[in-house]
Steps between C-alpha positions, in 0.01 A plus 500: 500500500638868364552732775160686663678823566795681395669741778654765269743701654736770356868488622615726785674827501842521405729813446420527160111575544631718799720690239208449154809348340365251236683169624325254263689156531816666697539329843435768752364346828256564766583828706388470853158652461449249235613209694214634787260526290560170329483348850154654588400344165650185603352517876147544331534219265686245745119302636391508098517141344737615226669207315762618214680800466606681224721843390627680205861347505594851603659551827304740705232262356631205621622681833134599574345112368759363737451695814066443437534131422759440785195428775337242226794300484502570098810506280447794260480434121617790254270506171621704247171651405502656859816710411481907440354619194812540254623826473751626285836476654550886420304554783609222721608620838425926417267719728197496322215260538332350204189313437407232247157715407623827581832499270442203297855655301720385757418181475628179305170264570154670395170528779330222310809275512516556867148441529567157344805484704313556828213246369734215436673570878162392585465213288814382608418520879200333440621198353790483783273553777295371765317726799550885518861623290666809622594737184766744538607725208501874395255801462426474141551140501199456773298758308494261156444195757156738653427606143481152372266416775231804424499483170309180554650268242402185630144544377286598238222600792487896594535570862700723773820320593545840733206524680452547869379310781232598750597678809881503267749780563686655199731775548581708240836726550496865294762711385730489198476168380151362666508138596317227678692419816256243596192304361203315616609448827253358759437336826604139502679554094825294635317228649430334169918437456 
């Protein structure tokens, strides 16, 4: 049996996000807020049933994957399709942050071959796994993996793949760039895992 749920979780901090230098696949590690953070992530997720683990084969995605899977027990296995969206390597490593919709330019890989990237990560895990997988991977990386669940493509039937529960709290954060910092969450919601 595939895995029910799939706990997505985008890696920690490291200097480069501190800095909005553009690390792609370089190896910069967890700074210490990062590795806190990472372990509040890891404290919340230690009574969940998870069974596999998997990361971008990048290293503050791997870092983060290990420190979460550590309570489970779980080795952590790097899938390709998890890595960073590919950026041009003129940009590699320079303070400025781009993003895969935003500047499509700077990249090598298009969206819609991410999006296919993303889809087969998911494919993948599903035909590894049994029980609830922990996904670790990047920001654009984990927005291709959300798209390619709204989008609805496992059916030809309309309906709302976002739509909320009763009594659900959504939170909404404004400003700049507005974004959902949390969905659909509800009395009892973790007692299904």
């Amino acid at each position: 049996m595939p895995p029910k749920h799939l706990f997505v979780v985008r890696h920690g901090e490291t200097r480069a996000n501190e800095k909005g230098i553009e690390a792609g696949p370089l190896g910069y590690p967890l700074d210490k807020k990062g590795i806190k953070d990472v372990k509040f992530i890891a404290k919340t997720l230690a009574d969940f049933k998870i069974k596999a683990a998997y990361s971008s084969p990048v290293y503050r995605a791997v870092q983060t994957a290990e420190i979460i899977a550590k309570p489970h027990k779980l080795k952590v296995k790097t899938l390709e399709e998890l890595t960073e969206a590919k950026l041009k390597s003129k940009f590699v490593g320079q303070e400025e942050r781009h993003h895969i919709l935003t500047d499509p330019d700077a990249y090598l890989e298009t969206n819609e071959q991410l999006l296919r990237r993303a889809s087969n990560a998911i494919e993948i895990i599903k035909g590894q796994s049994t029980g609830n997988a922990l996904v670790v991977s990047h920001g654009d990386v984990i927005t291709a993996l959300l798209e390619d669940v709204v989008e609805r493509k496992t059916r030809s039937e309309k309906y709302y793949v976002i739509h909320p529960d009763p009594a659900s709290l959504s939170i909404i954060a404004l400003g700049q760039r507005p974004s959902l910092v949390l969905y659909n969450y509800r009395r009892k919601m973790f007692s299904e895992y």
